[in-house]
N, C-alpha and C positions, 0 to 999 in steps of 0.2 A: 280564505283570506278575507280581514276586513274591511280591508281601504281598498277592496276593489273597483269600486267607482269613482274613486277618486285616481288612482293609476289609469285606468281606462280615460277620463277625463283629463290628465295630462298627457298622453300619449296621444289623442287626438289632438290636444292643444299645439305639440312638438310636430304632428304631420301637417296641420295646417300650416306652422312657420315655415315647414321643410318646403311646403309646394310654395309658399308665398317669396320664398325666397329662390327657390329653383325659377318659377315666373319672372319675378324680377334679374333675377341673372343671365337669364334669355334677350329680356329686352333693356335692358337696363345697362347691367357690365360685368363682365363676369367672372370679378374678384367676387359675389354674391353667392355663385356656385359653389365658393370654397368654404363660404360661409354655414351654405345647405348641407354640408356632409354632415357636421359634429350635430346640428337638429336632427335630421335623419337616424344617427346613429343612436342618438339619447330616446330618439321614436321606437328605435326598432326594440329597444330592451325593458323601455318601460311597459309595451305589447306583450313582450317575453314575459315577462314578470306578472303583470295582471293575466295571464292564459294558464299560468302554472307551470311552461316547459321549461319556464332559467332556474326553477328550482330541482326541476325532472333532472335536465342536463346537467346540476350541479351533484345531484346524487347521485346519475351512473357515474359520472365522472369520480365522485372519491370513493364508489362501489369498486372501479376499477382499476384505483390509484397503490394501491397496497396493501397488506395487512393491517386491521385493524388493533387497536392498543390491547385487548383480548389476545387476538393471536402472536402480537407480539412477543405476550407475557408468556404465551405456549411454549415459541419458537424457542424461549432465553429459558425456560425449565427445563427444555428436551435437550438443548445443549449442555447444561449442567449435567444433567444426568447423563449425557455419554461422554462426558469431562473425566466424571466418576470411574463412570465403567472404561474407560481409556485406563486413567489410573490403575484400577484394581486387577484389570490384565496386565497388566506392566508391571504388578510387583509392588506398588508401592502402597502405602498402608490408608492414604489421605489426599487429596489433590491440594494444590496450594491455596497457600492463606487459610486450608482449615483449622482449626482450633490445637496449634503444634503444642501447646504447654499441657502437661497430661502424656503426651505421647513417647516420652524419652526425649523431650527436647529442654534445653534450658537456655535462660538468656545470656547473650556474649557481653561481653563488658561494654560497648557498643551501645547497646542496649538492641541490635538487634538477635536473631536466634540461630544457635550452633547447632547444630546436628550432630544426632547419636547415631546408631547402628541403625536404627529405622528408617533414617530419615535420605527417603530415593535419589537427593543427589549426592550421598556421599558414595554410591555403589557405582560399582564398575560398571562400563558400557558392557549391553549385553549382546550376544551374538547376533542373535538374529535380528538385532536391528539394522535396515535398509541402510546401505550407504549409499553416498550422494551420487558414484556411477553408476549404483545398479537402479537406482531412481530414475535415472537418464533411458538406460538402457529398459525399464519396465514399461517407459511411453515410447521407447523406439527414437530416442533421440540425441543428437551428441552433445556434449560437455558445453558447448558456448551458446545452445540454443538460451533466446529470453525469456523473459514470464508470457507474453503472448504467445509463442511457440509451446512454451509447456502447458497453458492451460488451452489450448485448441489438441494437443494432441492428448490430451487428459479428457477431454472430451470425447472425443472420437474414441478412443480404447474403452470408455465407461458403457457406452452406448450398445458395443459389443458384447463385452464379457458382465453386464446389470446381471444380477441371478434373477429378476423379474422374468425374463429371456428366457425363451421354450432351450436356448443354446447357450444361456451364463452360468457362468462357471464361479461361483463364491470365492475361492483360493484366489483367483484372477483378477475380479473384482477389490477385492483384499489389498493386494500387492499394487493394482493402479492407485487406488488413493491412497494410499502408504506414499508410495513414490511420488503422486502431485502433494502432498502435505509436510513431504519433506523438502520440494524443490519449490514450492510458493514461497518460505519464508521468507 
């Protein structure tokens, strides 16, 4: 740092006011005391700050604040790509907003776009997709439970049947987040 001695020399400047003022607030009156905290305080950081730890403390702290704009960028590619691969097990040819014109789509009068034969929401609902009781019923729980209810017991069943687990079971696993991602929405 380069204004090290110049922080160092205000920081003892701020402790001599702090004692000059705690002294006089002893004998003096002691609205002064109240005076000595904000010296004090503005003592104790410009200390911080010339020693190097407000800068220490300021990096573990955003070390340990959340992902950085990096892993951000990770987190938002890996979700795309199981967007994708969500889609392509489902049958359908593109996830939304991808590039429909080319695909058998054209535009409606509207100007926004119709779907043709390809296009996954004009297909019937398919079997095996989860309905909303058996969703209930996959976290063990009844029809009027909440979102707090569903996602504690969404938790608890994951924890179980994780295939990480010397005893997870994939199909299990499967079928819980199926049924919490049906019942968060």
């Amino acid at each position: 740092m380069t204004n090290r001695p110049i922080l160092v020399g205000m920081a003892a400047a701020f402790v001599g006011m702090t004692a000059l003022l705690v002294i006089a607030g002893v004998v003096v009156h002691p609205l002064l005391l109240a005076i000595a905290v904000p010296f004090g305080a503005v003592a104790y950081f410009l200390w911080l700050h010339a020693s190097g730890r407000l800068r220490d403390r300021v990096r573990r702290k955003a070390e340990t604040a959340g992902p950085t704009e990096r892993e951000r960028a990770r987190q938002r590619a890996r979700a795309a790509t199981n967007r994708r691969d969500a889609y392509r097990t489902a049958g359908a040819t593109a996830g939304p907003g991808a590039g429909r014109a080319g695909r058998g789509h054209t535009a409606g009068a509207g100007g926004g776009w119709r779907g043709t034969a390809g296009d996954p929401r004009d297909r019937a609902p398919r079997a095996d997709v989860m309905t909303e009781r058996e969703a209930y019923e996959a976290l063990g729980l009844d029809t009027s439970a909440d979102g707090d209810a569903v996602r504690s017991a969404y938790r608890r069943r994951v924890k179980r049947v994780h295939p990480d687990r010397e005893d997870g079971d994939q199909e299990a696993f499967k079928k819980v987040t199926e049924a919490y991602e049906l019942l968060r929405q």
